[in-house]
C-alpha positions in Angstrom: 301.0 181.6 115.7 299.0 183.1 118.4 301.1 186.3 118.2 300.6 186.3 114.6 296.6 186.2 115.3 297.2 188.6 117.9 299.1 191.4 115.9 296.6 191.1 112.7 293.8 191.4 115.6 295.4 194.6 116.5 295.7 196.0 112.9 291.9 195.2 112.3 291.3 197.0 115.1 293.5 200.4 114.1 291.7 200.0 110.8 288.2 200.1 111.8 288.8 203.0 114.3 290.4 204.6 111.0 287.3 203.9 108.9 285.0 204.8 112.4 287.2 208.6 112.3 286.3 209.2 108.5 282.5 208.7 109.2 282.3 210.6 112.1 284.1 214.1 109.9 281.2 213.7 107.2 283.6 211.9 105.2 282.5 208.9 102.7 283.9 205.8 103.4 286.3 204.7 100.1 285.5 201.7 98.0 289.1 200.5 98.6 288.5 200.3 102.2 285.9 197.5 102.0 288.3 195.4 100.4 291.0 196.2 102.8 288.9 195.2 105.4 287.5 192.3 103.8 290.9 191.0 103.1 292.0 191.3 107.0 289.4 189.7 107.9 289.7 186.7 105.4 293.2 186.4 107.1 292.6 186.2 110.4 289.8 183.4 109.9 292.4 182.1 107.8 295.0 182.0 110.4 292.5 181.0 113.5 291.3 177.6 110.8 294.9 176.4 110.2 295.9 177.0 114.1 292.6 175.1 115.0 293.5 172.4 112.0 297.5 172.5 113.5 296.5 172.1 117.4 
């Protein structure tokens, strides 16, 4: 499980520095992108509550 949190951790980090790269070009941020990153971050607190609950 902790490699799980780790690699998730990983891909919200590509993914902001993505998002971070758009805004520094000029270029607008898409709507989509919100609920992509939304939705990673749901997981992980998802995945950090059920390996709390599971220790």
């Amino acid at each position: 499980m902790l490699y799980f949190l780790i690699v998730i951790a990983v891909l919200l980090l590509a993914y902001a520095a993505v998002l971070v790269s758009f805004v520094r070009r000029g270029r607008k941020i898409p709507p989509q992108a919100y609920l992509v990153l939304a939705l990673l971050n749901g997981l992980i607190l998802a995945a950090v509550l059920a390996w709390a609950i599971a220790r």
